[in-house]
C-alpha positions as CSV (number, residue, x, y, z in Angstrom):
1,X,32.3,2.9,-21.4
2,X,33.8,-0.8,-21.5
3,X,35.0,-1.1,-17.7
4,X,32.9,0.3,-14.4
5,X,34.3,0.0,-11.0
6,X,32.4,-1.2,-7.9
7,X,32.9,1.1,-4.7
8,X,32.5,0.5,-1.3
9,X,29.5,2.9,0.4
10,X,31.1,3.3,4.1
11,X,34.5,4.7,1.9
12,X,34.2,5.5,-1.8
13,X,37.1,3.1,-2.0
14,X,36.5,1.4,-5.2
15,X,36.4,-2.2,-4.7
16,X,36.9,-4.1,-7.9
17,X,37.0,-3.2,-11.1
18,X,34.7,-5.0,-14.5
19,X,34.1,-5.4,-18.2
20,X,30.8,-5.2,-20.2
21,X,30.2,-7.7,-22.4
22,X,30.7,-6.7,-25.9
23,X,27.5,-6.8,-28.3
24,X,28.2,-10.4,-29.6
25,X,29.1,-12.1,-26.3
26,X,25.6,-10.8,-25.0
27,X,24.1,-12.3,-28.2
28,X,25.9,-15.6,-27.6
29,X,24.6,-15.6,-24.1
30,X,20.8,-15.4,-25.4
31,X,21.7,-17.7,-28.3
32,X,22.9,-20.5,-25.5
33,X,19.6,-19.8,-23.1
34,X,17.3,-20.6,-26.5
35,X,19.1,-23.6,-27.2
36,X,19.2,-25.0,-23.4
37,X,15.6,-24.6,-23.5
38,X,14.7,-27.6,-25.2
39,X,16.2,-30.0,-22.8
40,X,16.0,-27.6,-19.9
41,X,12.2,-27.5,-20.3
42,X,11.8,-31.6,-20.8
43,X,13.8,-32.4,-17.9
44,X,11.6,-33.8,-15.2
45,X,9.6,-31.6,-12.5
46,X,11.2,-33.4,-9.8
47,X,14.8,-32.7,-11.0
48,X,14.2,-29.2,-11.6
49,X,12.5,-29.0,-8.3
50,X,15.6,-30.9,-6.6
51,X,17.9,-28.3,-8.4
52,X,16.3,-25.4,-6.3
53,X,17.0,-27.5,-3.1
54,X,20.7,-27.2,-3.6
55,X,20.2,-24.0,-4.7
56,X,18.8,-22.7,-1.4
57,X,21.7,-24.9,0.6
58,X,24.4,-23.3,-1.1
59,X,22.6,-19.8,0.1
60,X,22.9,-21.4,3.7
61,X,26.5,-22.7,3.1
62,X,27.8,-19.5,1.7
63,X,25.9,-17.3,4.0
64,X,28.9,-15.4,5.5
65,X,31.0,-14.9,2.5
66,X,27.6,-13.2,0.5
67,X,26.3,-11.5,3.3
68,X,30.5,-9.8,3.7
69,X,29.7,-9.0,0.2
70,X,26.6,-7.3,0.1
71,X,27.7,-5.2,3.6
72,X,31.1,-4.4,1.2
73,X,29.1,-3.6,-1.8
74,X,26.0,-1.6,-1.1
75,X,26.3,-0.8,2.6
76,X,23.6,-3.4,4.1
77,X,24.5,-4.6,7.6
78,X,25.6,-8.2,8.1
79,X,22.8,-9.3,10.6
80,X,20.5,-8.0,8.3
81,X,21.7,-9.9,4.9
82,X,22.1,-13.0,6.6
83,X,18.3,-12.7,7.0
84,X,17.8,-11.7,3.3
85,X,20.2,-14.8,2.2
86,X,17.5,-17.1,4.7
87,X,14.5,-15.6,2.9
88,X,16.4,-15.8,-0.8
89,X,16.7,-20.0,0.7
90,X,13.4,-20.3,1.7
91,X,12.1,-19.3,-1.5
92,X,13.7,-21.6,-3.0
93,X,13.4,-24.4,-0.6
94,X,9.1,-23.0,-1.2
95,X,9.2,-23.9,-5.0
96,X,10.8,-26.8,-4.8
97,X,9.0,-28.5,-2.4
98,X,5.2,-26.7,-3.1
99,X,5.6,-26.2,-7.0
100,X,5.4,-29.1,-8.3
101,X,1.9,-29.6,-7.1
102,X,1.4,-26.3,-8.2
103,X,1.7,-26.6,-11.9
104,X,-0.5,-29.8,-11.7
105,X,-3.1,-30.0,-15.0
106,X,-6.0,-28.0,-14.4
107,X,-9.5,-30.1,-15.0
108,X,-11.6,-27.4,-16.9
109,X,-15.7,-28.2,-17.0
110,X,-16.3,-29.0,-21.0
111,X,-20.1,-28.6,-22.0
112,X,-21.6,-31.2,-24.5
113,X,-18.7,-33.9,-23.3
114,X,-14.9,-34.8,-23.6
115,X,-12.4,-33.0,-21.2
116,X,-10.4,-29.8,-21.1
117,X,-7.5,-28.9,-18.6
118,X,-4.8,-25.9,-18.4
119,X,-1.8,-27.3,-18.6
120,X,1.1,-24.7,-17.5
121,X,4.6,-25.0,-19.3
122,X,7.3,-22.8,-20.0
123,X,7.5,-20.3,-22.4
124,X,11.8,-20.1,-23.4
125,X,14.4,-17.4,-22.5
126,X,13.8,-14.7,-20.1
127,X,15.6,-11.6,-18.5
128,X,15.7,-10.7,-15.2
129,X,16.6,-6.5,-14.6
130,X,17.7,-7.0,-10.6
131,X,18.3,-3.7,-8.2
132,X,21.2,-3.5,-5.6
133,X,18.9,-2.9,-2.3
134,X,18.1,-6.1,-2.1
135,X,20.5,-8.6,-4.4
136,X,19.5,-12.0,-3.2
137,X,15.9,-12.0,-2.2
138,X,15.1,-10.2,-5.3
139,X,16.9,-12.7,-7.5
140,X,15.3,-15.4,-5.5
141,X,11.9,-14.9,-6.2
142,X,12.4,-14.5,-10.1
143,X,14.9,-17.1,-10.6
144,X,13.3,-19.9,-8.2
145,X,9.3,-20.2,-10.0
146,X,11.1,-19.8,-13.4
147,X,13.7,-22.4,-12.9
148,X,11.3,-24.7,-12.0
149,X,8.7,-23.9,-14.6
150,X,11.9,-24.8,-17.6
151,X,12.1,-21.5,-18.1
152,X,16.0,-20.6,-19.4
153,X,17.2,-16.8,-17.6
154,X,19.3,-14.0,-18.5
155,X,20.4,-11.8,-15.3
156,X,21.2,-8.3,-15.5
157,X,22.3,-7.3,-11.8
158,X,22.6,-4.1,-10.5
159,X,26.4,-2.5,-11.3
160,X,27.1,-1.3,-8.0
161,X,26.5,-5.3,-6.6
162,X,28.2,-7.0,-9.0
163,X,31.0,-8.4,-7.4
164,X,27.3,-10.2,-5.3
165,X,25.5,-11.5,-8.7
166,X,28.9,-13.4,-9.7
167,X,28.2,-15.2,-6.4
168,X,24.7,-15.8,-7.0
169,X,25.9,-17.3,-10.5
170,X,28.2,-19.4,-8.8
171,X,25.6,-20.8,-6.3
172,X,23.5,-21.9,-9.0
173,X,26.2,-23.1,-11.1
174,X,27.4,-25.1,-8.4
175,X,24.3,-26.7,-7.6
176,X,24.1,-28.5,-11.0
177,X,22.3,-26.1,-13.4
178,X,23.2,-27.2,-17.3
179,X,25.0,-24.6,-19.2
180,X,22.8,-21.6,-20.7
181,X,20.3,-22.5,-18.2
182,X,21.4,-19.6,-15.7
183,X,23.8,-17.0,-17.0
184,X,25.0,-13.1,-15.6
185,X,24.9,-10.6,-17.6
186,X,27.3,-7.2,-17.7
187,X,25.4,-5.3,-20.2
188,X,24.4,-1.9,-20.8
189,X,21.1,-0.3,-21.5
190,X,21.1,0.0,-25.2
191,X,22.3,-3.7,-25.0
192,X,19.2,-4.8,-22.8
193,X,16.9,-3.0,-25.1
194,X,18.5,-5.2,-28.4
195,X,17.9,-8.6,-26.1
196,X,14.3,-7.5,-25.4
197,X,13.7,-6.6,-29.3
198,X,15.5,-10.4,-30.3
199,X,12.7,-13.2,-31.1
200,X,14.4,-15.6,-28.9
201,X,13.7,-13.9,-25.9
202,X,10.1,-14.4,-24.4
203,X,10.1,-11.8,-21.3
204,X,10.9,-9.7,-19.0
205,X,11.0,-8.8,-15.5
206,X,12.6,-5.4,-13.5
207,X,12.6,-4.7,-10.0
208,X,13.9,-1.0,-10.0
209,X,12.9,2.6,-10.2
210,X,9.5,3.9,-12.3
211,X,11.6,5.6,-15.0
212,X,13.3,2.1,-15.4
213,X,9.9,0.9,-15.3
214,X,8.6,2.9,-18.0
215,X,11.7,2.1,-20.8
216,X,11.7,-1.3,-20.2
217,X,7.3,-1.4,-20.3
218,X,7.9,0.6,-23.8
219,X,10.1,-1.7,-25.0
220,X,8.7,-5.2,-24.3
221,X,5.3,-3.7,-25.7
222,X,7.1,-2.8,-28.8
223,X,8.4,-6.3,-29.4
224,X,5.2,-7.9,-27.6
225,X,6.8,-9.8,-25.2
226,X,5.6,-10.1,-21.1
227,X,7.0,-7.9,-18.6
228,X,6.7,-8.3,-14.9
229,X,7.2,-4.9,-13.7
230,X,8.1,-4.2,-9.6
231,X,8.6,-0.5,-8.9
232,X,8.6,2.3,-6.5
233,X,6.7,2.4,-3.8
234,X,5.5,5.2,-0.6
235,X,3.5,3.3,1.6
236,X,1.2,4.1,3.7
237,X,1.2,3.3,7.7
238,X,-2.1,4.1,9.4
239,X,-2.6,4.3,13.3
240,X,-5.9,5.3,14.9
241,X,-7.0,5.9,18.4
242,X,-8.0,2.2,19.2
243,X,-4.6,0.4,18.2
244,X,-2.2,-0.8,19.8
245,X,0.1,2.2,20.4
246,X,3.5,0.3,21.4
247,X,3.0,-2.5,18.3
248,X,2.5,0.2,16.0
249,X,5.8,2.0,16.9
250,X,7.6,-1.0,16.8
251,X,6.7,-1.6,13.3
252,X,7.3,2.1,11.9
253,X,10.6,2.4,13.0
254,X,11.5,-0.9,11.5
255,X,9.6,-0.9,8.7
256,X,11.4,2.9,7.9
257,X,15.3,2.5,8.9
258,X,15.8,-1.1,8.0
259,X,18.5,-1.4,5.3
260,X,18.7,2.6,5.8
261,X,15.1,2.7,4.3
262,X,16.1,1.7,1.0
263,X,13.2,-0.4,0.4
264,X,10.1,-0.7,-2.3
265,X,7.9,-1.6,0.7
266,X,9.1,0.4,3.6
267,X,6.6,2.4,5.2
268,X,7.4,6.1,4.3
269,X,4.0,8.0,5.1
270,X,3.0,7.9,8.7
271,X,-0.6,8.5,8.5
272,X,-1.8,9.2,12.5
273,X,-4.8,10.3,14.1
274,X,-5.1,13.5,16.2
275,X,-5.9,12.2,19.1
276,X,-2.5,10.2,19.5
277,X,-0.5,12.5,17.8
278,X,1.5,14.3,20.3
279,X,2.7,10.3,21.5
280,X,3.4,9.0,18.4
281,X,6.0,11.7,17.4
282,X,7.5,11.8,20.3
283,X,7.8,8.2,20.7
284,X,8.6,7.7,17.3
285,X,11.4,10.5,17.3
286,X,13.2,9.1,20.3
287,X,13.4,5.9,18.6
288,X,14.6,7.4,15.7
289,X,17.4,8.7,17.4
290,X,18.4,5.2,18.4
291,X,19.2,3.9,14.8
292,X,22.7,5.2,14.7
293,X,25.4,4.4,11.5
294,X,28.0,2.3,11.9
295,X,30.0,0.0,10.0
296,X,27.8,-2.6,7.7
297,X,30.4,-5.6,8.8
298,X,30.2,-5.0,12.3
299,X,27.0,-7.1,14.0
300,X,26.5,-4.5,16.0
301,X,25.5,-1.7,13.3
302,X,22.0,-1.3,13.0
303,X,22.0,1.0,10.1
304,X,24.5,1.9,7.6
305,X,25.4,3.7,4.7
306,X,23.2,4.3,1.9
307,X,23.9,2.5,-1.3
308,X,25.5,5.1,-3.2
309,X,26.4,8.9,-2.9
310,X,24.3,9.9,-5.6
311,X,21.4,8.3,-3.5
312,X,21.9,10.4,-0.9
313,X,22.6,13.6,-2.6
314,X,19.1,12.8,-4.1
315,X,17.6,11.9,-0.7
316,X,19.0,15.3,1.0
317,X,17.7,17.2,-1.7
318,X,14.7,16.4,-1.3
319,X,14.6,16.6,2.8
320,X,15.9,20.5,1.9
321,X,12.9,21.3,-0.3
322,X,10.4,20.4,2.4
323,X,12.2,22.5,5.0
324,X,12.8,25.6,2.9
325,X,9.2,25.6,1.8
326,X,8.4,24.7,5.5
327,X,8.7,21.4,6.7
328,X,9.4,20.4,10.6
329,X,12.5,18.2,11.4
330,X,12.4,16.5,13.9
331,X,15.5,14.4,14.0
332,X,18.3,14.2,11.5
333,X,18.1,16.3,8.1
334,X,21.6,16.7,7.9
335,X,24.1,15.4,5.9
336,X,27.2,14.1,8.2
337,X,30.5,15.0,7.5
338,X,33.4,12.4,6.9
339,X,33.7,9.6,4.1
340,X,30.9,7.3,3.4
341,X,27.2,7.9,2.1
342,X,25.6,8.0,5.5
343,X,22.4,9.7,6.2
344,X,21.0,9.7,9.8
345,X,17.6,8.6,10.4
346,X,15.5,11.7,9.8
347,X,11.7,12.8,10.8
348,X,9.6,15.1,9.0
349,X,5.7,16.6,9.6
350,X,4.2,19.5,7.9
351,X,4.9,18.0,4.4
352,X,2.8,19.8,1.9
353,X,1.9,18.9,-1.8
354,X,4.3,22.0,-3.2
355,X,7.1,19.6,-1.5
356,X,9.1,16.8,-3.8
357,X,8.5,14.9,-0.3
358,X,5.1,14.6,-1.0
359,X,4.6,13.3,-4.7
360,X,7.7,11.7,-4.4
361,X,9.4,8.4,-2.9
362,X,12.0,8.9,-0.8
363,X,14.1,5.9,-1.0
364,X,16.2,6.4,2.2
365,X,15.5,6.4,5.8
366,X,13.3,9.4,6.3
367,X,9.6,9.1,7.1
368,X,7.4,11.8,7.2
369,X,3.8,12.2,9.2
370,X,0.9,13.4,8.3
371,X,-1.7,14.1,11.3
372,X,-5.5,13.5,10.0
373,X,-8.3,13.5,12.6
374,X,-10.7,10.3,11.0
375,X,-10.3,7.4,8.7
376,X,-11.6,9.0,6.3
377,X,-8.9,11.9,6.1
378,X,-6.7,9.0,6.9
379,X,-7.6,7.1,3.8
380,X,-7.6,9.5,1.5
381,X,-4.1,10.9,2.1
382,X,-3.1,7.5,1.9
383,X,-4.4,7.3,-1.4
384,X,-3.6,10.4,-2.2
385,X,-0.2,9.1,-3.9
386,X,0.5,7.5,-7.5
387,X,2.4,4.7,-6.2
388,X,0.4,1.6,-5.0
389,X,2.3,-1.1,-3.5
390,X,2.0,-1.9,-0.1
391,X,0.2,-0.2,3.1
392,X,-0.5,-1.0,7.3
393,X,-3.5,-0.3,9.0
394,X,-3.4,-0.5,12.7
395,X,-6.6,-0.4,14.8
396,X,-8.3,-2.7,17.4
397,X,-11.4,-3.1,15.3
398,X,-11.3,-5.7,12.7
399,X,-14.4,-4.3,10.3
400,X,-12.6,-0.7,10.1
401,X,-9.0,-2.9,9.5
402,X,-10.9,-4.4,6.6
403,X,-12.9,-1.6,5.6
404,X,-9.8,0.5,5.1
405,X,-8.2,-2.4,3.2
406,X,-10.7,-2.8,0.8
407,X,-10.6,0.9,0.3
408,X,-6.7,1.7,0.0
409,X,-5.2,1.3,-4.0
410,X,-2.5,-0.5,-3.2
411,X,-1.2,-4.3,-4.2
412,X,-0.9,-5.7,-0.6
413,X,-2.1,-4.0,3.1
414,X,-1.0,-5.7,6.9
415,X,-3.6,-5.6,8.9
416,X,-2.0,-4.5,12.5
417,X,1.1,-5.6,10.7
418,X,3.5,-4.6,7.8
419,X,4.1,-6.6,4.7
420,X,6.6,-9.1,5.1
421,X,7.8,-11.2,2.7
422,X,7.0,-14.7,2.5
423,X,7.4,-17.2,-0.2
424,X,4.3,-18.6,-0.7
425,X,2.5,-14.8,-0.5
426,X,2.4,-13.1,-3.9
427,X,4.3,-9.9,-4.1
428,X,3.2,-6.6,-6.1
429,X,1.2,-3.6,-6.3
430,X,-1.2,-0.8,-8.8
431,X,-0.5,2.2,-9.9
432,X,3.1,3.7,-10.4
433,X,4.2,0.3,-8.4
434,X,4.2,-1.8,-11.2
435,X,2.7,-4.9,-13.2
436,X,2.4,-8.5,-12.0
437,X,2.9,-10.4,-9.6
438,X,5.8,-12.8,-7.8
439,X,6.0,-14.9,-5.0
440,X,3.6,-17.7,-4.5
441,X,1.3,-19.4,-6.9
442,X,1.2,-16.4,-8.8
443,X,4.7,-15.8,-9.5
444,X,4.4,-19.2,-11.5
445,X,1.7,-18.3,-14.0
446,X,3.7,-14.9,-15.0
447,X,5.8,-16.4,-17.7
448,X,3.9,-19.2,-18.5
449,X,2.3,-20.8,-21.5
450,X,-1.3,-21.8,-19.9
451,X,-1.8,-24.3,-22.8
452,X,-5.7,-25.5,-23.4
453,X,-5.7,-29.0,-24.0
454,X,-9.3,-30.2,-25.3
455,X,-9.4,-34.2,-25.3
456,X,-12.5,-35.4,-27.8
């Protein structure tokens, strides 16, 4: 296949139709990032960090016209990428106004005399792998800490949003970046594989699904390069006795049906004591039922279509396991009739481990609760999972918060709180979740040269 065609979730109207790149444009495109490097990398820390400050206006300038695009392209309502497109802008307002004092030399203590320091660099061309469920934050927080460290990228966006990624290229285009600094990619699999196994390139990084996760791991260890890996996730949301009831409910629906649940970090497992069982489902189903569909371009839509028909054919599938082998619904479970790849908000208890909704992620907005009647129960189920990216305790006692924290095998846990993004926070998990780290002082040192310098 040489063309693909973008198409609209709320229709199945194909949108706009595009060419791969052949073999030897893709190779051209490498072949300019390794030869920008040079320069790229020498050019000063302050212009590379005043780079990312246009970047991120151009984000706030073109807000309407991306956001229009995303809602068009993989079914996201507006109000809710216009927040995305802020975040994607903050990160890399973050970078260019923290980094640079970030990647300052690192005094090392030298025994017998004479200094050391770490100093961190860059290490050439990289590619970045990008999913559709989240095109501009995701982006962001690759792009902006390797811009800045002199780092030359490749970006392979997700098919179904490319009509979005020619708009990120043309923000950072626009902003000043030299030529083969920044370039999109339209390039298939077997095509990403031959840039990973070329010499030039220097890393990797996908944010996508584990069996993504596991080629492109297989590969880059063949050929010895990095790889930042960001997968799958089914998080974890504890509530015991002593929290606070209201806060908690407020969280789990929004951290479930936001962007139709089609997020890494969403909280899918609703982990809830005995003793306020009965409340929380019925609170949490009523609230449910308030996240209608709508169109993604009108402000008022809270939730809209899924990303993709084949998302959620997979999504229903699984919901119809659980129930025939005896799941309760408790709201939704059925697909809708009519054009579109909506899926109503949907609520599920008795989920056993014969059920694909146990083992499995279920990247779309249905949450399923598990009753336990202690911690202890309530930690184990949690852990009880091979994903490990994020997870929420909530309790009024801060030694149980932090004792269930340290306990949980998982990347990152909000304490009476989910995990939100924020730029200067690093961003990953354990497990099936993936490898690495972004966001943050952390996201710098992934592809970086930390080069030992030992002064006599």
């Amino acid at each position: 296949m040489t063309t693909y065609h973008t198409v609209n979730p709320r229709t199945g109207a194909n949108l706009a139709q595009y060419e791969l790149m052949s073999d030897a444009d893709a190779q051209s495109a490498l072949a300019r990032a390794a030869d920008a490097h040079g320069k790229w990398s020498r050019t000063s820390l302050h212009e590379r960090a005043a780079l990312l400050s246009r970047i991120a206006e151009l984000h706030r300038q073109r807000k309407t016209q991306v956001a229009e695009a995303v809602a068009s392209e993989m079914g996201k309502p507006v109000s809710q990428t216009e927040g995305e497109i802020g975040l994607a802008a903050s990160i890399f307002d973050y970078y260019a106004e923290k980094g640079p004092s970030l990647l300052r030399d690192e005094e090392l203590e030298v025994a017998g005399g004479g200094r050391a320091l770490i100093r961190t660099s860059s290490i050439g061309p990289i590619l970045g792998i990008m999913p559709w469920n989240y095109p501009l934050y995701q982006v962001a927080r690759f792009v902006a800490p390797n811009l800045l460290l002199g780092n030359t990228i490749l970006l392979k966006h997700a098919r179904s949003c490319t009509g979005t990624s020619l708009l990120i290229e043309s923000m950072i285009r626009d902003a000043g970046t030299p030529a083969g600094v920044y370039e999109n990619l339209l390039v298939s699999s077997d095509q990403i594989g031959n840039l990973i196994a070329d010499p030039r390139l220097h890393g990797v990084s996908l944010t996508g699904s584990e069996q993504a996760g596991r080629i492109v791991a297989e590969q880059a260890g063949k050929h010895l390069k990095k790889c930042v890996l960001e997968l799958g996730g089914s998080d974890p949301f504890i509530v015991l006795p002593d929290a606070d009831l209201g806060h908690a409910l407020d969280l789990a629906e929004t951290g479930r049906f936001s962007n139709a649940g089609q997020a890494c970090t969403s909280s899918k497992r609703m982990i809830v004591h005995s003793a306020i069982w009965d409340e929380f489902l019925t609170s949490f189903v009523e609230r449910a039922q308030g996240w209608t569909t709508g169109d993604p371009l009108d402000r008022a839509t809270k939730m809209g279509p899924m990303a993709s028909l084949a998302g959620r054919a997979e999504l229903a599938e699984q919901v119809e396991d659980a129930v025939a082998k005896g799941a309760t619904v408790h709201a939704g479970g059925v697909v809708p009739d009519g054009a579109g790849a909506y899926y109503p908000a949907t609520v599920l208890s008795g989920v056993t481990k014969d059920m694909r909704a146990y083992g499995e992620e279920l990247f779309g907005p249905v949450a399923v609760l598990y009753k336990v009647d202690s911690a202890e129960e309530a930690i184990n189920v949690a852990n009880d999972s091979r994903f490990g990216l994020g997870a929420a305790v909530f309790t009024s006692d801060p030694q149980l918060a932090a004792d269930i924290a340290d306990r949980l095998e998982v990347g990152m846990v909000g304490l009476n709180s989910l995990i939100r993004s924020q730029p200067s926070l690093p961003f990953g998990g354990v497990k099936a979740s993936g490898i690495g780290r972004e966001l943050g002082r952390l996201g710098l040192d992934e592809f970086a040269n930390k080069k030992l310098l030992r002064i006599a």
